[in-house]
N, C-alpha and C positions, 0 to 999 in steps of 0.2 A: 501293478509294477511290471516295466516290460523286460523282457528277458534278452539275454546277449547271448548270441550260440559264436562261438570259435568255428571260422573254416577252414577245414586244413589245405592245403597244395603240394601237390607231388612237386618235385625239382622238375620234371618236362613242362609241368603247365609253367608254372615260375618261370623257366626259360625260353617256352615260346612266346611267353607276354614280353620278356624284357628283350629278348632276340628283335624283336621288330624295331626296337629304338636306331637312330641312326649312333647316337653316342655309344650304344652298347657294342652295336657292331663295331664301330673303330675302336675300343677301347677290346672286346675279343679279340681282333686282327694284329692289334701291336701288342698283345701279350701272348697272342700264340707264334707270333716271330720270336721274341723275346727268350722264349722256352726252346724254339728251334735255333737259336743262335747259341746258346748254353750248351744244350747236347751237344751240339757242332763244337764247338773247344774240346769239350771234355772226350768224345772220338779221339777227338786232332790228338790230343793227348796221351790219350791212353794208345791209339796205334803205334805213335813213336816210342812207348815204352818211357814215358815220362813221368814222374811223380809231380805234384800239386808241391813241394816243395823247391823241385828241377825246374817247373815253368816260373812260379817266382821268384828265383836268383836268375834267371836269364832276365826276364822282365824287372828287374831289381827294385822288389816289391813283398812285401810279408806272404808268406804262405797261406795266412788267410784271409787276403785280397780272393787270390784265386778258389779258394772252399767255397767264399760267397757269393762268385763269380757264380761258380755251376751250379751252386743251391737251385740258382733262378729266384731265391726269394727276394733278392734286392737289385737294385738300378746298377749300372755300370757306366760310368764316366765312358765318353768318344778317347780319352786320353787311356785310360785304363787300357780297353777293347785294344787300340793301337798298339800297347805295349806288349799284349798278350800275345795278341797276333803275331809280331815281332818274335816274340821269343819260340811261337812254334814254327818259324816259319812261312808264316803268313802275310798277308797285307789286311787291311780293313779297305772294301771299295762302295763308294755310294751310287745306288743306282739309284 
């Protein structure tokens, strides 16, 4: 009977094997924007002394539009982002 041994892998090896993909890397690169466009709100936010309440009545939108907003855990509508921006202040510009 032949034997099965489990190999284990540290997260570096895992991620220098999956690092080299090209899908991996664009799917890293727009989710580390994704994460740096979040923080960016929630600064914007917090600088002005705004509560996550205050930017969704400017943005005329539930309070927890914007919680989930800066989670980062979930997608954000271009319509959303617009509104957001709008209410601190801001614009949305595509480069």
């Amino acid at each position: 009977m032949k034997k099965y041994y489990n190999k284990w892998y540290t997260i570096d090896q895992v991620f220098k094997k999956s690092s080299k993909s090209g899908d991996f890397q664009r799917a890293y690169s727009e989710e580390t924007e994704r994460i740096k466009l979040v923080r960016a709100i929630r600064t914007i936010r917090i600088s002005k002394k705004l509560t996550q309440a205050a930017v969704a009545k400017r943005a005329d939108m539930p309070q927890s539009v914007i919680a989930r907003l800066e989670s980062g855990d979930h997608g954000v509508s271009l319509d959303t982002l617009n509104k957001v921006a709008y209410a601190l202040g801001k614009r949305v510009e595509l480069v």
